[in-house]
C-alpha positions in Angstrom: -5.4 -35.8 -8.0 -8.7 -37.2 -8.2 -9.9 -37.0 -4.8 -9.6 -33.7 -3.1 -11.1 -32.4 0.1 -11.3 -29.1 1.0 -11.5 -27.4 4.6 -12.7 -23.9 5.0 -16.0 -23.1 2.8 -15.8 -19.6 2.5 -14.8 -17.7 -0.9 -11.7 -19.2 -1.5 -12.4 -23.1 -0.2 -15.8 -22.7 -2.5 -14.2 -21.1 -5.2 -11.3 -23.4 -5.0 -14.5 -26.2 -4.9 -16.2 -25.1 -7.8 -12.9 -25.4 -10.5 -11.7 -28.4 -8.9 -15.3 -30.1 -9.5 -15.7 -28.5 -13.0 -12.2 -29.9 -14.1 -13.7 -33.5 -13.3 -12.4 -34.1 -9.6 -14.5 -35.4 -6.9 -14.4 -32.7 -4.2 -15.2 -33.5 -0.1 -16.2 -30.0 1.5 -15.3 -29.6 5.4 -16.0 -26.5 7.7 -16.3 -26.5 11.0 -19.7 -24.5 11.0 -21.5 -27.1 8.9 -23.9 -23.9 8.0 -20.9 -22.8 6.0 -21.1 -25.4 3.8 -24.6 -26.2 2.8 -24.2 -21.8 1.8 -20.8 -22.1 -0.2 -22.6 -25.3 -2.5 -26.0 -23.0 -2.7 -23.0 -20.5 -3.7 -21.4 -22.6 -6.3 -24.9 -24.0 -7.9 -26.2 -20.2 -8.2 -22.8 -18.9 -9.6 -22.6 -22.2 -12.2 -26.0 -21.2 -13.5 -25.6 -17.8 -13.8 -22.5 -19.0 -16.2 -25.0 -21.4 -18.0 -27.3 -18.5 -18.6 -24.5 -16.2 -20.4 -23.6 -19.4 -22.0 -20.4 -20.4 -20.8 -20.8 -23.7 -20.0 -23.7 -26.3 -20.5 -26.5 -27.0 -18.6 -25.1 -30.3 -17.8 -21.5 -29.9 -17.2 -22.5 -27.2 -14.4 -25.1 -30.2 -13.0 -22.2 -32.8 -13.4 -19.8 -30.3 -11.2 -22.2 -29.6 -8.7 -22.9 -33.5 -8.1 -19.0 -34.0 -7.6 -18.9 -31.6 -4.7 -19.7 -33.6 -1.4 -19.8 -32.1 2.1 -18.0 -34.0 4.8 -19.1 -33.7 8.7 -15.5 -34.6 9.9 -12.1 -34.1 8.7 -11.6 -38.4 9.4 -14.0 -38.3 6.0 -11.1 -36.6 4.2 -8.7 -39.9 4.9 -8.6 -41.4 1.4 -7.9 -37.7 -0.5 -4.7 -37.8 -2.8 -4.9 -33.6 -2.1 -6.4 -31.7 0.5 -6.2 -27.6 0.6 -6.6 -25.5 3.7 -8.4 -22.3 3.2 -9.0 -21.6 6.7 -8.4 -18.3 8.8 -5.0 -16.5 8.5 -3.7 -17.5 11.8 -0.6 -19.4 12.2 -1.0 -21.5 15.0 -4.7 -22.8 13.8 -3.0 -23.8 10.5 -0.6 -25.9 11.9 -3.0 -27.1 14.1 -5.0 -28.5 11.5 -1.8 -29.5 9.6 -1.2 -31.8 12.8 -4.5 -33.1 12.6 -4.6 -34.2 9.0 -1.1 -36.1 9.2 -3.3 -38.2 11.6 -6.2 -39.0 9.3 -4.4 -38.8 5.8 -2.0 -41.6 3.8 1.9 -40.4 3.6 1.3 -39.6 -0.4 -1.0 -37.3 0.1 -0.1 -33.8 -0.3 -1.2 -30.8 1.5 -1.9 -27.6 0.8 -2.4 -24.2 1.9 -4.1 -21.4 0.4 -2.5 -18.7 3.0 -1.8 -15.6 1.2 0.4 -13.5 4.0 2.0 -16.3 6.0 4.8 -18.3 5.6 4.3 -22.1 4.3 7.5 -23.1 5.7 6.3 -22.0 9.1 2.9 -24.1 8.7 5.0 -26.9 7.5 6.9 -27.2 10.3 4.2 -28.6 12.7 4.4 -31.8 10.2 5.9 -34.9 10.6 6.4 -35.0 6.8 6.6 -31.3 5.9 8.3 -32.6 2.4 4.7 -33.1 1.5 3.2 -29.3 2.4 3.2 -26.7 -0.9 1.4 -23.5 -0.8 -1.0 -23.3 -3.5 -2.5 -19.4 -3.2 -5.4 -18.4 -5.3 -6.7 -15.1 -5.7 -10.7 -13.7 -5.2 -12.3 -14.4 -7.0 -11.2 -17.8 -7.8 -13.6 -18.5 -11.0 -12.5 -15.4 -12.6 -8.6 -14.6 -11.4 -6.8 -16.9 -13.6 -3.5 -17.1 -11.8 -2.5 -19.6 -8.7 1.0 -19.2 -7.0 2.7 -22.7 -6.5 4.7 -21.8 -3.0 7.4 -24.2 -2.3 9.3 -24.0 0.8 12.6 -25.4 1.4 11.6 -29.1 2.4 8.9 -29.4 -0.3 9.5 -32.1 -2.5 9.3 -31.1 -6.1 6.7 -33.7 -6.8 4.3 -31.8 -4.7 4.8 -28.5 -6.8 4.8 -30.8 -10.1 2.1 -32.1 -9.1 0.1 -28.8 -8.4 1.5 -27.3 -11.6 -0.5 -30.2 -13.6 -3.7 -29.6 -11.1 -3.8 -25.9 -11.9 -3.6 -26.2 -15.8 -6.4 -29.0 -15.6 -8.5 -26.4 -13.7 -7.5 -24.0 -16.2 -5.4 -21.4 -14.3 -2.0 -20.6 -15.1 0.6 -21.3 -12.1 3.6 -19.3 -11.2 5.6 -21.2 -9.3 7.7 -19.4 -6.1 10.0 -19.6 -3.4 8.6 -19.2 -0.2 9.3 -15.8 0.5 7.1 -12.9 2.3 4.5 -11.8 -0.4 5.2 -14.5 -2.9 4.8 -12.8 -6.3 2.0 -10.9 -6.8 2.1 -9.0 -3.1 5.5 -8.8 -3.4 5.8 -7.2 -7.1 2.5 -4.9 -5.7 4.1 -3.0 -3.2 6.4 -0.3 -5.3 3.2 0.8 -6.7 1.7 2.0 -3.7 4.6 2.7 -1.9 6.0 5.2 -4.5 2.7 6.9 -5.0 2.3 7.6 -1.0 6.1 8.4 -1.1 5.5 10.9 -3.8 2.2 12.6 -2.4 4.5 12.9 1.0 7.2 14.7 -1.1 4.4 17.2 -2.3 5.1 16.4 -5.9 1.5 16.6 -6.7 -1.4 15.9 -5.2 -3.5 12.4 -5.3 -5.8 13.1 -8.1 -3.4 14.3 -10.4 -0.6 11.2 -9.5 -3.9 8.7 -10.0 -4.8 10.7 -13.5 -1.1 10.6 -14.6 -1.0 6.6 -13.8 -4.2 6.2 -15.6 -4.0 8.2 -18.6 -0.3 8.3 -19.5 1.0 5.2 -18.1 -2.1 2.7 -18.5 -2.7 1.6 -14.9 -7.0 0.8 -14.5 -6.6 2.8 -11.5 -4.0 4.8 -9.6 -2.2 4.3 -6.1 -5.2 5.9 -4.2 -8.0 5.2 -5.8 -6.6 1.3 -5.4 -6.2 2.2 -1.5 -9.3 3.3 -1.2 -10.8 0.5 -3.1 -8.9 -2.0 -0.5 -9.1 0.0 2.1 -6.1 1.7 4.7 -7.2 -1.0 7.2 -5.9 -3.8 5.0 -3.5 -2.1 3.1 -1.6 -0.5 6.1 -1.2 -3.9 8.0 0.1 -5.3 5.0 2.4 -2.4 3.8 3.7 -3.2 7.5 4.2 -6.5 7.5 6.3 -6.5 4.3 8.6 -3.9 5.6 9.4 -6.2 8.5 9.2 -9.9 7.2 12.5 -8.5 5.1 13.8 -6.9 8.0 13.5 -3.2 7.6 14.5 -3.7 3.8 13.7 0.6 3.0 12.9 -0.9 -0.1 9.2 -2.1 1.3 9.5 1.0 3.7 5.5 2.9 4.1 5.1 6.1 4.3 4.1 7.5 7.8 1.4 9.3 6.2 -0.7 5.7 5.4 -0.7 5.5 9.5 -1.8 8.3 10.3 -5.0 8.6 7.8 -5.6 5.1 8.9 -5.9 6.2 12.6 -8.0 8.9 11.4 -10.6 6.8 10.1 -10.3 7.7 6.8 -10.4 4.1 5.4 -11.7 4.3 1.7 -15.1 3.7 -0.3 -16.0 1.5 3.4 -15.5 4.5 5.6 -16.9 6.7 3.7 -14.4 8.9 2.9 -10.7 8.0 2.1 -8.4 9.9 -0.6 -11.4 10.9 -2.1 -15.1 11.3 -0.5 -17.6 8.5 -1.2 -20.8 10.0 0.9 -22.8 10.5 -2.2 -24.4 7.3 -3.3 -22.4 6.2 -6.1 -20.0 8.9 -5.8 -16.8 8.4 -7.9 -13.8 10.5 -7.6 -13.3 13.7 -9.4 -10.5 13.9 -11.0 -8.3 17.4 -11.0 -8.6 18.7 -14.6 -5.3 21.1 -15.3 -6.7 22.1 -18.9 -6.0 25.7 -19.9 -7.3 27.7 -22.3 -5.3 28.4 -25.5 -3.1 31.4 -25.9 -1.2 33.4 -28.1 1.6 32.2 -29.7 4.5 31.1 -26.9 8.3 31.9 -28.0 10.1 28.9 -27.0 13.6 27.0 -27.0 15.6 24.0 -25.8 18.8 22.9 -26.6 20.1 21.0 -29.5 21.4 17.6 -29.5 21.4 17.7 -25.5 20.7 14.8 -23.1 18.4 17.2 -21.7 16.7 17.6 -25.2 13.0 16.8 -25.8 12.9 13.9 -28.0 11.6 14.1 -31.5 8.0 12.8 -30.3 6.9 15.6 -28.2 8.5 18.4 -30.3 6.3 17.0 -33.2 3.3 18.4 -30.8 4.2 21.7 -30.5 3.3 23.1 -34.1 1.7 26.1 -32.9 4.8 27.6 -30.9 8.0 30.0 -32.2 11.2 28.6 -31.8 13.5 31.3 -30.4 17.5 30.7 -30.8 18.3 32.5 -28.0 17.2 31.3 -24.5 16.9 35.1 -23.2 14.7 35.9 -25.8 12.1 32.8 -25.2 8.9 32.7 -23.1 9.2 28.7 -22.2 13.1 27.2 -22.1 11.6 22.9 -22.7 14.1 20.6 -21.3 13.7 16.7 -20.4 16.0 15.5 -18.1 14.8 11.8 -16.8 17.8 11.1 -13.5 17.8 14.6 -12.9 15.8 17.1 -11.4 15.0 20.4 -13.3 16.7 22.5 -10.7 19.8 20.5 -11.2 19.3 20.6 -14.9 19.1 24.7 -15.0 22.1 24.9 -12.3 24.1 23.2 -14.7 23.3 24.3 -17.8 23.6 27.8 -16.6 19.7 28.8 -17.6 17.1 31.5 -16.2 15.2 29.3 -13.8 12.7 31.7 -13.6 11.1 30.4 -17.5 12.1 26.5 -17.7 9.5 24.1 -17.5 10.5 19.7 -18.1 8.9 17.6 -20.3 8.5 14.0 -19.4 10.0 12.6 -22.0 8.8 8.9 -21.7 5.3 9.1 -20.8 4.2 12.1 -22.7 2.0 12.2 -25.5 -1.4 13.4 -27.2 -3.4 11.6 -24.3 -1.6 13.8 -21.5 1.8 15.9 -21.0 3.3 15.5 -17.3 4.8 19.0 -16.9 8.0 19.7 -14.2 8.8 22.9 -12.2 10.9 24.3 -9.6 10.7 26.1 -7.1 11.9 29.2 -9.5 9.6 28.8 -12.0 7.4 31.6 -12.7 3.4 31.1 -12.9 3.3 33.3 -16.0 5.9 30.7 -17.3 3.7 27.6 -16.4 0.6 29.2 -18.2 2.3 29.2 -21.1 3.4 26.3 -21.0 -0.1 24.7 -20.5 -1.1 26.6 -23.3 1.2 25.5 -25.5 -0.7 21.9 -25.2 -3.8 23.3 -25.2 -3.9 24.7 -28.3 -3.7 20.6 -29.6 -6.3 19.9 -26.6 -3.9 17.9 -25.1 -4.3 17.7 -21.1 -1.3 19.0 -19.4 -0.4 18.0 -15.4 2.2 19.8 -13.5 3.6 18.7 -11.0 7.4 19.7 -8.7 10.2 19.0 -8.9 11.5 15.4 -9.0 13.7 13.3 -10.6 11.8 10.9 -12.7 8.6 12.7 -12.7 5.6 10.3 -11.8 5.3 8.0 -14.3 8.6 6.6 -14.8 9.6 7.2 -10.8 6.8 5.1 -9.9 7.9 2.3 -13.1 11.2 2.2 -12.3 10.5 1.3 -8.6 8.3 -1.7 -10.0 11.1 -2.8 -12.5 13.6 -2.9 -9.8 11.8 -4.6 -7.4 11.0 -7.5 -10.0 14.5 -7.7 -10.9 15.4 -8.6 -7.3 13.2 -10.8 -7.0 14.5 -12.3 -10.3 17.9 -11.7 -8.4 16.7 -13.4 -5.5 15.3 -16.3 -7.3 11.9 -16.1 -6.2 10.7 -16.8 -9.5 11.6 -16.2 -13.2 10.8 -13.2 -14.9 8.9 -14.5 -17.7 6.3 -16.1 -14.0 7.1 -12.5 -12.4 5.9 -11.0 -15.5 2.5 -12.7 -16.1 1.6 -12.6 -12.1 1.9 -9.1 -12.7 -0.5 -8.9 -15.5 -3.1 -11.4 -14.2 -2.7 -10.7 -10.8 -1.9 -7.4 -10.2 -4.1 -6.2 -13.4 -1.2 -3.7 -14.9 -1.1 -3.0 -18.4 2.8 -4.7 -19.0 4.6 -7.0 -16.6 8.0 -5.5 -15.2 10.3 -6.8 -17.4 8.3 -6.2 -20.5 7.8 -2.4 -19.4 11.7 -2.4 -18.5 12.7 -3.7 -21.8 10.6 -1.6 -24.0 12.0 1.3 -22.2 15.0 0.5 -21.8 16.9 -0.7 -18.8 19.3 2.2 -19.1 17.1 4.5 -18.2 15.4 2.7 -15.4 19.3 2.5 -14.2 19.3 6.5 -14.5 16.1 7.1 -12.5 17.0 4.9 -10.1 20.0 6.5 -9.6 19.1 10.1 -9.9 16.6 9.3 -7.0 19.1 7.7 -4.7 21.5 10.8 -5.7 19.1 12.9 -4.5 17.5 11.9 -1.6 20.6 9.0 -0.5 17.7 6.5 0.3 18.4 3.3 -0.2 14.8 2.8 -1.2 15.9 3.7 -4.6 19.6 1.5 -4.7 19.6 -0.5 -8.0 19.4 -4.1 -7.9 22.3 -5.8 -9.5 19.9 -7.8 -11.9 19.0 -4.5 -13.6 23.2 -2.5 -12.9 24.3 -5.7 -14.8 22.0 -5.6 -17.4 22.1 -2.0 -18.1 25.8 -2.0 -18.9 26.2 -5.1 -21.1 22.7 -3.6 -22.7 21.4 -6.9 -22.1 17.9 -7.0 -21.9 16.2 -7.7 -18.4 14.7 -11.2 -19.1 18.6 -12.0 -20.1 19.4 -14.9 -17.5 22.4 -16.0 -15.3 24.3 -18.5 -17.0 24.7 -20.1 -13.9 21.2 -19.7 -12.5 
């Protein structure tokens, strides 16, 4: 792996240029528009002295890597490579094209690689005479800074080839995850309940997008929320995407958008490109403004929940409410607190025989001094939500309410993200200790899947799950068998199959 050429000298082929050359391999540089080249090296020599000036790396190691990067003038220059890498368009039929061509040019050791992020690397190899040779190797933008490659292999690819790519991403100091071939890989795979379930809940009406992206943020630790990420990427690419999940698994409801993506997209309403998206970006440096639901303290509230109840707040959040009277007697109380997680609070009062008219859920997982997601139903009284609020406020601790739904927002939307990783775990797309840190590095969230599942508890991501597909009977929400399996035998979810 000394000897790499590299076709396509955009931002991944240069960024995929640059580490190579800085980890000491000798790097050929092909693009058709030979413009593209001679800008991607002026790229790569600006970038590598902007990382000697904040002094991370010397003066001569970045003049040592820019003299290893070569531009070729025809891919017949790229003939004595031990690895060449495609970065070219997405297009299927102009990767296997190339593919073709290099199998003419190329010695039969030589492996080849594509960075293709959406399509399927068993479908590029295909067009090859050897395809045992082809292996996805998928980087992520930029590549100088986004530590994590996916190692793809399909079913023909010899494991040499992914070996041998494992040892080439370490050297160039990224860690690799290696996958099955299988739509989305990891990371776009393990993305899509987070978007999905925030769109499905602002389509339910259970709150509105600032207060879902604030409840993400501040309670469950995300950098951003589902819409302020959509409007970052924008509906143009995100949609498209969303769309081609849902149908590369055949109509799997699991990957299933929301209609609602569609039709903002139609309307223009793009993001921070168009202008305007979820939120409006027209001022010059406009960020968006976050829904405060702070409430000004009140008199003392009466208030009671049951003891030693499923439904019972835990011990946490009742430590927060010093300045309120416990009543023993629900008729008497102003506020009747429950915290039911696979149940909605309308189920919850039917069945506890309660005045709907004064109970207000707790989340009980996500709740704390930095925020307090607050439940209601449709015969909750507004009197009965203010003081409720005002119960928190009198700690100044933010309060968001939102309808009824099992799960709240929070764990609804981190429950849908554990599941889908332990299919993919099911699946064998790759292990959930790789699932895990693709999740961090690539996806940015605060605790990979199984680590967030685990510290929760897989019995209640089971009981989320399952409230939701009680509820609505959409198999969206069906448990994988990964995390049923688990649950029961309280096992925890990096536990794995004897026989896998």
């Amino acid at each position: 792996m000394q000897y790499i050429g590299i076709i396509g000298a955009g931002a991944m082929g240069r960024g995929i240029a640059q580490v190579c050359a800085l980890a000491g391999c000798q790097v050929r540089l092909f693009d058709r528009a030979e413009e593209a080249v001679s800008r991607a090296i002026a790229f790569v020599r600006a970038d590598l002295g902007q990382a000697v000036a904040k002094g991370k790396i010397s003066e001569s190691d970045a003049a040592a890597a820019l003299s290893r990067i070569f531009p070729a003038h025809d891919v017949k220059e790229l003939g004595d490579c031990n690895l060449i890498v495609e970065a070219i368009l997405e297009n299927l039929d102009a990767k296997q094209s190339l593919m073709r061509e290099l199998e003419a040019v190329v010695r039969p050791e030589c492996i080849l690689a594509t960075n293709t992020s959406s399509l399927s690397v068993t479908a590029i190899a295909a067009a090859c005479a050897l395809p045992e040779r082809v292996v996805g190797w998928h980087f992520f933008n930029p590549v100088t800074r986004m530590k994590l490659v996916e190692v793809i292999q399909a079913p023909r690819t010899k494991p040499e080839a992914v070996h041998a790519l494992v040892a080439l991403s370490q050297r160039v100091g990224h860690r690799a995850i290696v996958t099955s071939d299988s739509p989305g890989f990891v990371v776009n795979h393990a993305g899509r309940a987070f978007v999905t379930e925030g769109l499905k809940l602002l389509a339910e009406r259970v709150a509105e997008h600032p207060v879902i992206d604030t409840i993400l943020r501040i309670s469950a630790g995300f950098r951003m929320g589902p819409f302020e990420l959509l409007d970052l990427t924008g509906l143009d690419v995100s949609v498209p995407v969303m769309e081609s999940i849902h149908s590369q698994y055949y109509g799997d409801d699991r990957y299933r958008p929301v209609a609602l993506a569609r039709t903002r997209l139609l309307a223009g309403l793009l993001g921070r490109k168009s202008g305007q998206g979820f939120y409006c970006y027209q001022e010059k440096n406009a960020t968006p403004k976050l829904v405060s639901q702070q409430t000004a303290a009140a008199a003392v509230v009466a208030v009671w929940w049951p003891e030693n109840s499923p439904v019972t707040p835990p011990n946490s959040l009742l430590a927060l409410l010093p300045s309120v009277s416990r009543v023993h007697d629900a008729s008497e109380a102003d506020v009747i607190l429950l915290a039911p997680l696979g149940r909605d609070l309308s189920t919850t009062v039917a069945d506890l025989q309660l005045d709907p008219s004064k109970a207000v859920a707790i989340d009980p997982l996500f709740s704390g001094k930095a925020g307090v997601t607050l439940m209601v139903s449709p015969g909750t009284t507004a009197a009965t939500v203010d003081a409720a609020r005002a119960i928190f406020a009198a700690q100044l601790i933010p309060t968001f309410v939102i309808a009824d739904s099992p799960g709240y927002v929070a764990p609804r939307v981190i429950a849908c993200i554990v599941n889908l990783a332990c299919e993919m775990a099911q699946q064998g797309i790759a292990s959930p200790a790789d699932i895990d840190v693709a999740v961090r590095l690539g996806l940015g969230y605060p605790v990979g899947p199984f680590e967030w599942g685990d510290q929760l508890g897989a019995k209640h991501i089971l009981e989320v799950l399952q409230g939701l597909y009680a509820t609505f009977g959409d198999q969206r929400y069906r448990p994988s068998p990964w995390l049923v399996r688990r649950a029961r035998l309280s096992l925890p979810l990096t536990a794995p199959d004897r026989l896998g």
